[in-house]
C-alpha positions, 0 to 999 in steps of 0.5 A: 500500500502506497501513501498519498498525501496533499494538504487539506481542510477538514471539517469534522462534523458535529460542529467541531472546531475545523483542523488542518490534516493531511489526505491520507490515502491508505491503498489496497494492493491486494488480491483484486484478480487472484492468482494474477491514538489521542485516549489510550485504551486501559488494556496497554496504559496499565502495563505503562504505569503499573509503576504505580498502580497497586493491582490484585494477583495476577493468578489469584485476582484478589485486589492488592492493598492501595497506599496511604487511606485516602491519598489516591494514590497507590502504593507501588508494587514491583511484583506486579510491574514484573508479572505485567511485563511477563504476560506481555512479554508472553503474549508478544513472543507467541505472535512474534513467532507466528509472524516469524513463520509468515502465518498471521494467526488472524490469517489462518483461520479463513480457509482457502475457498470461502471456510468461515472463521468464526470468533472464540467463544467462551462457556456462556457462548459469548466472544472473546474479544482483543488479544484473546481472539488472536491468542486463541485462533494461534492456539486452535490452528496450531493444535487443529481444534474445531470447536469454538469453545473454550473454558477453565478446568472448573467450568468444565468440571462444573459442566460435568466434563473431564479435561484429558490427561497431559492436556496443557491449557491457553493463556488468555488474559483479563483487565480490570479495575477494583475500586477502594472506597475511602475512609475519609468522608466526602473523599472520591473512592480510587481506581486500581486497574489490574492485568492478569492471566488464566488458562482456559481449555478448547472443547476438544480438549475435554471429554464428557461434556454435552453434546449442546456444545457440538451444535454448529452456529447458524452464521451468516456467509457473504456469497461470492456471486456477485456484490451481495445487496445485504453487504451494500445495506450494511455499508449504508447504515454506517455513513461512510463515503463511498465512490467508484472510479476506473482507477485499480485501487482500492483505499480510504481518503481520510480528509474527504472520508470517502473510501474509494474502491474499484469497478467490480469486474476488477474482483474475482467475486463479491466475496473478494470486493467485500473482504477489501472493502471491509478492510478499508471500512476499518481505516474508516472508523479512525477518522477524526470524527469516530475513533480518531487513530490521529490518520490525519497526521503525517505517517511515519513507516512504523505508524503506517504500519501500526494501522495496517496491522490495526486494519488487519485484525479488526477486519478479521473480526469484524469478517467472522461476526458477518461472514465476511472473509478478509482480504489481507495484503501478502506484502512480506515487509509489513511482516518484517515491520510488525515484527520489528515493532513488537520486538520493540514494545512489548505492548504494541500487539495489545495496543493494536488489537484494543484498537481493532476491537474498538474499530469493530465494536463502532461498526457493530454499534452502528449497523448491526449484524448483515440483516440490521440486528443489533448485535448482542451486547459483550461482557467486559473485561478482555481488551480495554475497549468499548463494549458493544451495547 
């Protein structure tokens, strides 16, 4: 994908003061004929300023003591600072070595000739969300799971099933606040967010467990015949621009918020239009005036970077929750970039994946599912971001 910058007046809507920002310009190259951050999301300022932030036990979840009654302030906890830096550490390293492989674990689970992924879901039958998502779908191909489901030992025990001998579970990750009450009167209660860790196991990981898990979901498929007239009403309902010109390129221009796509017969099939402009429906959401991923502001190469990954993963989710499979760029020097970053910032893949599940949450929020439905409302407590109400 290639940037193209011109210098332009924005004017975000809702009456908000007008700003100067560059025409970004974030280009599809990828497979149209096959073959041929201004508030940062809870889940990564935690870890930054965990300095100071008395948090509970990253295993036992019982809430840690806070510093002086009543200061509101808190009491540092080297312990903690180190368990954090280990769960992100722990989670960059399994996505770095995937990337290493040249596999995307957001990737893998579409399946060559239109196999629907579909998002991990947890005991209750509610999505994982964030960093879970990709942590769980790394695992799911690595060991060939099928089912969607995964749980803690105890919830499978409670379910009356067995988890297997030698099984070794996953570790997903929760962030959350506990709020102390002060004890002096009139004083506002302090917030203590917290990171932990825990190990769930897949349903095939487990025996003896009703058959009520087996039962495969009723999820929706974006045909491959031609552009599907439901994709086209979704589009709608999120009142994004949309244009079509003979150019082959498929990108979203952030100062006229119009994403630009080319003429149909340029795809193989419908299928392949809606998986590209799902992708660039992601870049819409980080215009000023929705989720502000700053897009207007000059791009460095690590930045770029940052949001094609942001791009990537929220498309994948997004795509399993419409039956939309994505289509994900091969340029091999995103792979060596997305690598790099990670070594950098053992932070950088939650932050990314906070923000696509942000992305996918406003799209969610917006339109619904493919038929107009609201999308079911998501517990808390995985990735930091919004919940979709």
């Amino acid at each position: 994908m290639d940037l193209q910058t011109r210098t332009s007046g924005v004017g975000p809507r809702r009456n908000r003061p007008r700003r100067k920002c560059k025409s970004i310009r974030l280009n599809f190259r990828g497979p149209f004929q096959e073959g041929d951050d201004a508030v940062e999301p809870a889940v990564w300022r935690i870890a930054r300023d965990s300095r100071s932030a008395a948090s509970p036990g990253v295993e036992g979840g019982a809430a840690a003591s806070g510093g002086h009654k009543g200061s509101g302030k808190s009491r540092k906890t080297p312990g903690t600072v180190s368990r954090t830096r280990e769960i992100c550490g722990y989670v960059t390293e399994a996505i770095v070595d995937a990337l290493t492989q040249g596999s995307p674990p957001w990737r893998s689970p579409w399946k060559p000739g239109g196999g629907a992924a579909q998002l991990p879901l947890r005991v209750c039958g509610t999505p994982y969300r964030g960093i879970n998502v990709v942590m769980l779908w790394r695992k799911a191909i690595a060991m060939g799971y099928s089912a969607p489901f995964w749980m803690t030992y105890r919830q499978a025990a409670a379910r009356g099933g067995q988890v297997r001998r030698g099984e070794r579970g996953t570790t997903v990750i929760k962030v959350g606040t506990v709020v102390r009450e002060s004890e002096i009167p009139g004083e506002e209660p302090t917030s203590y967010g917290y990171l932990r860790s825990y190990r769930v196991f897949n349903l095939d990981q487990i025996d003896g467990l009703d058959d009520q898990f087996r039962a495969s979901a009723d999820r929706p498929k974006v045909s491959g015949a031609g552009i599907d007239p439901a994709l086209m009403a979704w589009f709608r309902r999120l009142d994004v621009g949309l244009e079509t010109s003979g150019a082959p390129r498929a990108f979203y221009d952030v100062a006229r918020d119009v994403i630009h796509m080319p003429p149909e017969d340029c795809f193989k099939d419908g299928a392949t239009y809606a998986g590209v402009l799902l992708h660039e429906t992601i870049h819409a959401t980080g215009a000023p005036h929705r989720l502000d991923r700053r897009l207007g502001e000059a791009f460095s190469d690590t930045r770029y970077a940052h949001e094609e990954l942001v791009a990537e993963l929220g498309s994948a989710m997004a795509g399993a929750l419409l039956g939309i499979e994505p289509r994900f760029d091969e340029n091999a020097a995103y792979l060596k970039e997305w690598i790099r970053i990670l070594k950098s910032d053992h932070r950088a893949i939650l932050k990314a994946a906070s923000a696509a599940q942000a992305a996918c949450d406003w799209l969610m929020t917006q339109a619904g599912d493919l038929s107009g439905n609201p999308v079911v409302a998501i517990h808390p407590g995985d990735s930091g971001s919004p919940v979709i109400a």
